[in-house]
N, C-alpha and C positions, 0 to 999 in steps of 0.2 A: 398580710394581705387577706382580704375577705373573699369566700368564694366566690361571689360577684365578681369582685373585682377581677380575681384570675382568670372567671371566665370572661370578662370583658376584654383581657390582654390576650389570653389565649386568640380568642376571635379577632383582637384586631391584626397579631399577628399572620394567623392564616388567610386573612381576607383584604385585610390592609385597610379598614372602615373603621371609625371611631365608633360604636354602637351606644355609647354612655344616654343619650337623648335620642334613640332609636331602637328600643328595648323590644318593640315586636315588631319589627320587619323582619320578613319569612325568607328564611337565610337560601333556601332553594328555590323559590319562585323568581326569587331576584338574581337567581346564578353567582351567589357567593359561598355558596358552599355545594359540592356534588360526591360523590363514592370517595374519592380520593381524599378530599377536605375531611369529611367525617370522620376518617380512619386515624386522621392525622389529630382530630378534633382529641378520640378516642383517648389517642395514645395519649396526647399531652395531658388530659385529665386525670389519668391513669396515673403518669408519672409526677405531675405537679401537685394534685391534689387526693392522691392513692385511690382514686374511684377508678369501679371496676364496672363498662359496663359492655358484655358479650356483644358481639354484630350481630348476632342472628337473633337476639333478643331489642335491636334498635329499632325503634317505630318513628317513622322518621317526623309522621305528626305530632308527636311529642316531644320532639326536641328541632324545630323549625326557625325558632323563633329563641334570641338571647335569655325573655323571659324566662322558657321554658326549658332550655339548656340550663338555668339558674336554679330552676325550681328542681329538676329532674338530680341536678346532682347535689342540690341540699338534703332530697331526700337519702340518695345512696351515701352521702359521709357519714 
């Protein structure tokens, strides 16, 4: 599986939203994702795709949006 795609499944799992044809809706504005979701977001990226990325280094305008959950953890693999 592509890391798209995981990020895609990861997200539908924690949010329960098919984001495939939804690529930038703003996963907070829209109250799909909040503290709790992104920790969760964290971890499963952490353990499904070995990315590592610190909370106190998370900026939350850069990873808002699937696109940029996408981009963000293409760069850290």
């Amino acid at each position: 599986m592509s890391i798209k795609e995981t990020v895609l499944s990861i997200l539908a799992d924690l949010t329960g939203t098919d984001f495939t044809q939804n690529l930038d809706d703003d996963l907070f504005a829209d109250d799909l994702l909040d503290s709790m979701g992104t920790v969760q977001l964290l971890l499963e990226l952490q353990d499904q795709l070995g990315v590592t990325v610190p909370v106190s280094e998370f900026d939350r305008t850069q990873w808002n949006t699937p696109n940029k959950i996408i981009t963000q953890t293409e760069k850290l693999s």
